[in-house]
C-alpha positions as CSV (number, residue, x, y, z in Angstrom):
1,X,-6.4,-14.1,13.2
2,X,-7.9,-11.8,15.8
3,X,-8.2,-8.5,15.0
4,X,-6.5,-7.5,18.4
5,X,-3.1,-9.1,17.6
6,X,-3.1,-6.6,14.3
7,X,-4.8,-3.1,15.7
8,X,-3.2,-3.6,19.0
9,X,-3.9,-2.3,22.6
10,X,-6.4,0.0,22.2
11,X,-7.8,-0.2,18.4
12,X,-4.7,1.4,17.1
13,X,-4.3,0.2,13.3
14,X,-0.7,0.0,12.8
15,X,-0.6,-0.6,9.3
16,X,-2.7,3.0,8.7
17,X,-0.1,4.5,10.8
18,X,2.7,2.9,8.6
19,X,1.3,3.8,4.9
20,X,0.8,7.4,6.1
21,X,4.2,7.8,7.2
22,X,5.5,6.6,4.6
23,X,3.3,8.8,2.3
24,X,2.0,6.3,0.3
25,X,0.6,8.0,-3.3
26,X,-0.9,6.1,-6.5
27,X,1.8,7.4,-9.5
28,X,0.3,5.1,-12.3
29,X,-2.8,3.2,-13.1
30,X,-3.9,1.8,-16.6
31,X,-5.7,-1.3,-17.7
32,X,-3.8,-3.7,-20.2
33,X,-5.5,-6.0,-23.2
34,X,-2.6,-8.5,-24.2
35,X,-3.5,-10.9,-27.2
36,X,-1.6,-13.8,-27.8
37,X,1.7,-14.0,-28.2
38,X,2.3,-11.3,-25.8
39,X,5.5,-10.2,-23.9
40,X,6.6,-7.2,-21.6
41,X,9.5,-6.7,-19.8
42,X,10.0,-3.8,-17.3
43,X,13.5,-2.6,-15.9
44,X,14.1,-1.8,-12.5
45,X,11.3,1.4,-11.3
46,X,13.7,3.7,-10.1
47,X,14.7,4.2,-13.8
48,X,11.3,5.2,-14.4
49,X,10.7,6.7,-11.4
50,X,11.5,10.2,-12.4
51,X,9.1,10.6,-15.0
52,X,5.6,8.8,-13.5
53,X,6.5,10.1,-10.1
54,X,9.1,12.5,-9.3
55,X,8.9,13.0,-5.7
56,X,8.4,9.6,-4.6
57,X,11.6,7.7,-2.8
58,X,10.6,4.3,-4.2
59,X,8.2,2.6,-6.8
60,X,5.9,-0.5,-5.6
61,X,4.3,-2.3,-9.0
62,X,1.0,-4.1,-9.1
63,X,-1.0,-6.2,-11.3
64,X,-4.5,-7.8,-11.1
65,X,-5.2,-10.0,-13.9
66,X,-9.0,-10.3,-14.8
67,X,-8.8,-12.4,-17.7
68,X,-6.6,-15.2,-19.0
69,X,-3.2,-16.2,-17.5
70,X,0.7,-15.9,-18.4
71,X,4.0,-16.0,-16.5
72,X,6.1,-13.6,-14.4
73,X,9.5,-13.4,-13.8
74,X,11.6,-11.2,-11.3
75,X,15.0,-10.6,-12.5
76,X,16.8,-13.8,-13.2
77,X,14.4,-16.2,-11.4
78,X,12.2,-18.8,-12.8
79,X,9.1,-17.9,-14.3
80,X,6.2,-18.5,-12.4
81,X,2.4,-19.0,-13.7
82,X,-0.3,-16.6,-12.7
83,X,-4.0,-17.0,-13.6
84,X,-7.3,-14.9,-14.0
85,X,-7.8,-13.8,-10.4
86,X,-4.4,-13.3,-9.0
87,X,-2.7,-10.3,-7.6
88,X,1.2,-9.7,-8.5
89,X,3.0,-7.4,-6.5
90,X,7.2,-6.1,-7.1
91,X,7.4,-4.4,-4.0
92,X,11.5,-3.9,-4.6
93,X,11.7,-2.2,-7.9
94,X,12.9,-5.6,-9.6
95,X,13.3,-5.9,-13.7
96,X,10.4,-7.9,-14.1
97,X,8.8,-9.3,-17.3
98,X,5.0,-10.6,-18.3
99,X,4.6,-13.2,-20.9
100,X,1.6,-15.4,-22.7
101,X,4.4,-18.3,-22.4
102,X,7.9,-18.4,-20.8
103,X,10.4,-18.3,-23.8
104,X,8.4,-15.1,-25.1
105,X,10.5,-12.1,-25.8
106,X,9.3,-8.3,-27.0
107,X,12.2,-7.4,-28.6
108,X,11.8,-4.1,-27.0
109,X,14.7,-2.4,-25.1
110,X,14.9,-0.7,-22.1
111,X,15.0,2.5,-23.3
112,X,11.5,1.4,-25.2
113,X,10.0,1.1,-21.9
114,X,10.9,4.4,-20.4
115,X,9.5,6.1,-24.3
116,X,6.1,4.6,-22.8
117,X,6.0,5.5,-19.2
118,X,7.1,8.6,-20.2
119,X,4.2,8.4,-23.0
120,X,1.6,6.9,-20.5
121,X,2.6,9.4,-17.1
122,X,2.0,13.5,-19.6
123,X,-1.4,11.2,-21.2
124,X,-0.3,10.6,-24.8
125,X,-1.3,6.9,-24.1
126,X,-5.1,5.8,-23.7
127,X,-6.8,4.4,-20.6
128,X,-6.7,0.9,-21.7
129,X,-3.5,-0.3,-23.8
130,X,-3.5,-3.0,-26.5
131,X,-0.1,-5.8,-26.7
132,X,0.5,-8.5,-28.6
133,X,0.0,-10.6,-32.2
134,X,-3.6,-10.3,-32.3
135,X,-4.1,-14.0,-31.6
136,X,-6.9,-15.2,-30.0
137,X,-6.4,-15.7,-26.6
138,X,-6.6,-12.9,-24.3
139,X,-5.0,-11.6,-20.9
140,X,-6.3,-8.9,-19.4
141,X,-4.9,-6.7,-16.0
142,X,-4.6,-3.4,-14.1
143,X,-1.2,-2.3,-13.9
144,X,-0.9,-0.1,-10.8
145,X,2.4,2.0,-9.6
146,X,2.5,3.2,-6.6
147,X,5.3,5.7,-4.8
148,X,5.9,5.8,-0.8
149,X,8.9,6.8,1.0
150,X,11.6,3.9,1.9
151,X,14.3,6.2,4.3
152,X,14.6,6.5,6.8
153,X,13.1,3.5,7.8
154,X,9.8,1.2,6.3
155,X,8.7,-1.9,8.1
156,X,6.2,-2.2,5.3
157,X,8.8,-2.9,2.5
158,X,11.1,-4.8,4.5
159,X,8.0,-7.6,5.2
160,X,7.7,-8.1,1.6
161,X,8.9,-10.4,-0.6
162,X,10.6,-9.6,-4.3
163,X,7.1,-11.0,-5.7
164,X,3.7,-11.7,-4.1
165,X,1.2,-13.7,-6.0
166,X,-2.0,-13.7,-4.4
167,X,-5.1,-15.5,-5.6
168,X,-8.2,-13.8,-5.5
169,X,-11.8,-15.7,-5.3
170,X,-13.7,-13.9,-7.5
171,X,-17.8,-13.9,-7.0
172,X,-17.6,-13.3,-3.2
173,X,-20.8,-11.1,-2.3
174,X,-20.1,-7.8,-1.7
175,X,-15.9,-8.3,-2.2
176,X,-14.1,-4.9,-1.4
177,X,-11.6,-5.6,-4.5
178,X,-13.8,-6.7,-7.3
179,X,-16.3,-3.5,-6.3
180,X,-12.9,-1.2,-6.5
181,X,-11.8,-2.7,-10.1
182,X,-15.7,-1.9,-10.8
183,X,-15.9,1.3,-10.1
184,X,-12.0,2.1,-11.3
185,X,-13.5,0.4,-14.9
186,X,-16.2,3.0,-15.0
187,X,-13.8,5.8,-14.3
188,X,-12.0,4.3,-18.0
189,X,-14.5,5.2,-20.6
190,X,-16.3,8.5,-18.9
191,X,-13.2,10.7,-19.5
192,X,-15.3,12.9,-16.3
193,X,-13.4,16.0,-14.7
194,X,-11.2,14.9,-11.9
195,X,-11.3,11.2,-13.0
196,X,-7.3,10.7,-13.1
197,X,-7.3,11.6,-10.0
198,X,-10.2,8.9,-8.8
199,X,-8.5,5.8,-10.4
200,X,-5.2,6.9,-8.9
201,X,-6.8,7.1,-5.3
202,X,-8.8,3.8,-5.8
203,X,-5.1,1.9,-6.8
204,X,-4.0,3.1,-3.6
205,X,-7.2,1.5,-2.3
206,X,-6.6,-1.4,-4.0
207,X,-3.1,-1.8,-3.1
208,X,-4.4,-1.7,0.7
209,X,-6.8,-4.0,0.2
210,X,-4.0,-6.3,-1.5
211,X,-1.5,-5.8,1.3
212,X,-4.4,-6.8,3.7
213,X,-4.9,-9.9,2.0
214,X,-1.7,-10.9,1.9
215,X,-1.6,-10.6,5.6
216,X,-4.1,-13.3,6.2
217,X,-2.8,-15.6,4.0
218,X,0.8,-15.8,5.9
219,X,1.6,-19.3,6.7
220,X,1.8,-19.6,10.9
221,X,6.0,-20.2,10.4
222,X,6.4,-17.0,8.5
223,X,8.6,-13.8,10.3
224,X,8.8,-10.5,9.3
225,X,6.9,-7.1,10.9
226,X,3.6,-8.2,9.5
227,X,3.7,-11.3,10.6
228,X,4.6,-9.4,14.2
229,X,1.3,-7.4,14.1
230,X,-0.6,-10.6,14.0
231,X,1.1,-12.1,16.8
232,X,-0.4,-11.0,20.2
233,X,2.4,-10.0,22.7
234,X,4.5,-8.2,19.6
235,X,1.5,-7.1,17.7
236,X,0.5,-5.5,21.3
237,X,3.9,-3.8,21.7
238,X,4.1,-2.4,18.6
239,X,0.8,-1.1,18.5
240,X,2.0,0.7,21.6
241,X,5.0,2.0,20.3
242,X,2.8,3.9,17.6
243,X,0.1,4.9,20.2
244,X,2.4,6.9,22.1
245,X,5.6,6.9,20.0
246,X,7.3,9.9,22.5
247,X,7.1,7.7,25.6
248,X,10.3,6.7,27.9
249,X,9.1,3.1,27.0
250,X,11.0,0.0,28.9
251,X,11.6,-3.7,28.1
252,X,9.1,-4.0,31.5
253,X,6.6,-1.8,31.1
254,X,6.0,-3.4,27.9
255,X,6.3,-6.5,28.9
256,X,3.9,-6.2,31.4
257,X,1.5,-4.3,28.8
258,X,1.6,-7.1,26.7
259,X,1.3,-10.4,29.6
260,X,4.9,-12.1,28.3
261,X,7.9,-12.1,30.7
262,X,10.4,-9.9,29.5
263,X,13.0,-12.5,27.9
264,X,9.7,-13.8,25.9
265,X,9.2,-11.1,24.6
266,X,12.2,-9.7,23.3
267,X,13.3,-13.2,21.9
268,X,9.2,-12.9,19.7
269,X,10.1,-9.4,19.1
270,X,13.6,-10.4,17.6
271,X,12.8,-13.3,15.9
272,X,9.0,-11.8,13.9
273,X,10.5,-8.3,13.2
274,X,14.1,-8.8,13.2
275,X,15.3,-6.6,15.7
276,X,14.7,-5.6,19.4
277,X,12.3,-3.5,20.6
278,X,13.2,-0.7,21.7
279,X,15.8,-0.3,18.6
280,X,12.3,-0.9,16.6
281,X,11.2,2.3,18.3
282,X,14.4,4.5,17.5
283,X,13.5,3.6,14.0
284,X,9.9,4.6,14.1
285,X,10.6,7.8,16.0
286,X,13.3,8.3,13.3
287,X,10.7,7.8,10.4
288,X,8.1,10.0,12.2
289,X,10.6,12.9,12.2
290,X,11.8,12.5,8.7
291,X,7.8,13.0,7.8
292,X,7.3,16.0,10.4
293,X,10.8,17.5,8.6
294,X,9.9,16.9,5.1
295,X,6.4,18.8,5.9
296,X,8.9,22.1,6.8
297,X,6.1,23.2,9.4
298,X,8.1,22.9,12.5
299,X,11.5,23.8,13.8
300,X,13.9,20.6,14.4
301,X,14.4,21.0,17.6
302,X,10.6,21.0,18.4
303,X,10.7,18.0,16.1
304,X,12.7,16.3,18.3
305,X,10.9,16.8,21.4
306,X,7.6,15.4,19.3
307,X,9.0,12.5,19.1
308,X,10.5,11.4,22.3
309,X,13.7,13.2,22.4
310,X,14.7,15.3,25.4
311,X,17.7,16.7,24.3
312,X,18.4,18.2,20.8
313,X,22.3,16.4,20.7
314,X,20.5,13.3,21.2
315,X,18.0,13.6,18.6
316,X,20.6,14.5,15.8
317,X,22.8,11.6,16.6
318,X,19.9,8.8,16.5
319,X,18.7,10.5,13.4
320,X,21.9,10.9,11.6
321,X,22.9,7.3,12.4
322,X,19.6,6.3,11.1
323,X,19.1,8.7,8.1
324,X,23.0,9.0,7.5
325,X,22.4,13.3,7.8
326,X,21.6,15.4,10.1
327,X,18.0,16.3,11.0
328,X,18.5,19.6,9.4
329,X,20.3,18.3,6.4
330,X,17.5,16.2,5.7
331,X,14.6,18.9,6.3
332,X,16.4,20.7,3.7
333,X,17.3,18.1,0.7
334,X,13.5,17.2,1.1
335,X,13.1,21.0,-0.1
336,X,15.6,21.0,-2.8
């Protein structure tokens, strides 16, 4: 996959651009030894939400499993087998549960589940917590939470399935995951100043690194706005749409940006991220503003004109059909 068709026309990294629009902040982050038999079930994150991460929109879980293997299950579906290496990712806030063996259950309720984030988020829970019957097999993982915004608008979310397993080849000289577990595992014990806030920053590196992975390992059939940044002539135009969001861009000027005729590239466009262009653009002006409005440090209307808009009338109706308020009603919910 060349790196072109991902950072675009001139080096811009779109997915960078992306997770700091969205505001993407580690909520969450503790290490789990599970000893056989072993069960956990999690309702859906936004129940939670509130007390690991009050300001955040929406709740991403993670898990990297170091040691031993068990089975997942989102919701209602079938349970699927993970092993020591893989990477589990609920990027929709599903009910999901974690079991040594499929017809496992905890007994615990839901309510039990929000006593313990609530426990683990004000610190009354150590580092590294202990489940299961004490038997002898092991299963070991980092579970990670993660808050970002989803409104106005998230290409990021909206690429990702209800569960990503990724494998992981462990041993790799030099691997950018293993050395961020490392150093996120001599965080645990040193109880240092300042070291919540370390592990918290390296989940979010982790979670990037994840994300990144899961990017190259896209089949070549797959759609979706990640698969779009890998493809050249899409990957091109939306790199230039977040180079120089406030441009008067065209269906022609892009297409002759990116080498495809103009019916070639909107039909890529449509059929990769799932909507036209230029409406793609709406949205991430949209987004951009929501960010600029939240942050309170400029007037709407100059917010507006940031971020393409030449009028103010037209910049509150493309937000508010977007956002469903006004630019000024969302500036000051945000505040609330």
């Amino acid at each position: 996959m060349p790196d072109a068709a991902v950072t675009g026309a001139s080096g811009k990294d779109v997915l960078s651009d992306v997770l700091r629009a969205i505001k993407l902040t580690g909520a969450l982050f503790f290490w789990v030894d599970a000893s056989s038999p072993w069960s956990v079930e999690v309702p859906r994150a936004d129940s939670f939400a509130e007390a690991i991460l009050p300001s955040a929109q929406h709740v991403i879980s993670y898990h990297i499993i170091t040691k031993g293997s068990g089975w997942i299950s989102i919701g209602e579906s079938p349970p699927m087998k993970f092993v020591e290496g893989d990477i589990l990712v609920i990027p929709h806030e599903d009910t999901y549960a974690m079991r040594s063996a499929p017809e496992e259950r905890s007994g615990l309720t839901p309510e039990d589940s929000l006593d313990f984030f609530r426990a683990m988020a004000t610190g009354h829970l150590p580092f590294v917590v202990t489940e299961g019957g004490g038997g002898p097999a092991l299963t070991r993982y980092v579970c990670g939470f993660l808050g970002c915004d989803a409104r106005p608008f998230n290409p990021l979310l909206g690429a990702l399935p209800r569960l990503m397993r990724i494998p992981r080849v462990g041993g790799a000289p030099g691997d950018l995951l293993d050395r961020l577990i490392e150093l996120t595992l001599a965080e645990a014990p040193a109880q240092r100043p300042g070291a919540e806030c370390v592990r918290l920053r390296l989940s979010e590196l982790m979670f990037v690194e994840v994300v990144r992975r899961y990017l190259e390992t896209l089949p070549p059939e797959q759609t979706g706005w990640l698969a779009g940044l890998r493809d050249p002539a899409v990957g091109r135009a939306v790199a230039l749409f977040h180079e120089n969001p406030a441009r008067d861009w065209t269906i022609e000027e892009l297409a002759r940006e990116t080498g495809v005729s103009r019916s070639v590239l909107a039909a890529r466009f449509m059929r990769l991220v799932g909507c036209p262009p230029i409406q793609y653009l709406t949205r991430w002006r949209v987004q951009l503003a929501a960010r600029l409005l939240t942050d309170g440090l400029v007037k709407v209307s100059a917010v507006g004109r940031d971020v393409g808009y030449k009028s103010d009338a037209a910049f509150s109706r493309s937000f508010k059909r977007i956002a469903g308020v006004s630019p000024a009603e969302w500036r000051d919910g945000r505040r609330e």
